[in-house]
C-alpha positions as CSV (number, residue, x, y, z in Angstrom):
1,X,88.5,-10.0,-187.7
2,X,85.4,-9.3,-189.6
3,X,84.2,-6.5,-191.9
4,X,82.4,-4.9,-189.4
5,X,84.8,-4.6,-187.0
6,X,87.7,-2.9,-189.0
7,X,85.0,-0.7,-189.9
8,X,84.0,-0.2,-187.0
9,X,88.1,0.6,-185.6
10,X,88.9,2.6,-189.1
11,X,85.3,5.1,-188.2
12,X,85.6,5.4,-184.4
13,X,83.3,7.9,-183.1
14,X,81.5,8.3,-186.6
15,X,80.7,4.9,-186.7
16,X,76.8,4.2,-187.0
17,X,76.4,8.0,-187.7
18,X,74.7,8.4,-191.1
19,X,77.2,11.0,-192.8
20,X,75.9,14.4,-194.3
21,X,74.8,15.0,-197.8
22,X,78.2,17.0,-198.3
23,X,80.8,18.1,-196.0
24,X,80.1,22.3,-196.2
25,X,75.9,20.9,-195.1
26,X,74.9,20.0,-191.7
27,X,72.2,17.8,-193.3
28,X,72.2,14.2,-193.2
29,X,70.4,12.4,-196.3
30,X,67.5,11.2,-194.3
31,X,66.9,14.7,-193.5
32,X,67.0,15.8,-197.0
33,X,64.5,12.8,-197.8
34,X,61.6,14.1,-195.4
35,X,62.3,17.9,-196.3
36,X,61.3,16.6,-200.2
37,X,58.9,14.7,-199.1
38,X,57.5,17.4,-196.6
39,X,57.7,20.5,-199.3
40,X,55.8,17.6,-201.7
41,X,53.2,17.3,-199.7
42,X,52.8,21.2,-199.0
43,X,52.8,21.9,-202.5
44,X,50.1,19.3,-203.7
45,X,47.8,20.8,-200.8
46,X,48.3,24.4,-202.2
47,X,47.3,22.7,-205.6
48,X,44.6,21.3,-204.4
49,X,43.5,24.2,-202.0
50,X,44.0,26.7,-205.5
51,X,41.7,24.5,-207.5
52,X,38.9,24.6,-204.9
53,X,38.7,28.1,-204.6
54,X,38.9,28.6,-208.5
55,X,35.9,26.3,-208.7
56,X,34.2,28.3,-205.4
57,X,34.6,31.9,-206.9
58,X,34.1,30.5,-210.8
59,X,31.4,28.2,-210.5
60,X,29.7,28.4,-206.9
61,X,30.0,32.1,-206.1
62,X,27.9,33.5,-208.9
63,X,25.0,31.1,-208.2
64,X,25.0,32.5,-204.7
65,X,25.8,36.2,-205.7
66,X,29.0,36.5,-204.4
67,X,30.6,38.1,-207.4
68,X,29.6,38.1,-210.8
69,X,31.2,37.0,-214.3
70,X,30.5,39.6,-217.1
């Protein structure tokens, strides 16, 4: 009998089923991996979304009047 099948027999029912980060979290670690890479993503585009409207309002609003920089 191979590997695989004692496996197989020792995991019944579990068997193929990626297990959970811990036992107390419903979250398997392929969840985990696209929540991080998710909340990653979500925070560079706040970056990048707070940079642009730092340069709109510092640079390209007073030019146009928006507000002005004493």
């Amino acid at each position: 009998m191979g590997e695989s099948k004692r496996r197989k027999e020792a995991l019944g029912e579990q068997y193929g089923k990626e297990p959970n980060i811990a036992p107390w979290l419903p979250f398997t670690k392929t969840q985990a991996d696209r929540f991080t890479k998710l909340t990653i993503t979500g925070a560079w585009t706040g970056i990048i979304l707070l940079v642009a409207a730092w340069l709109t309002i510092r640079f390209i609003g007073p030019t146009v009047g928006w507000w002005t920089v004493n």
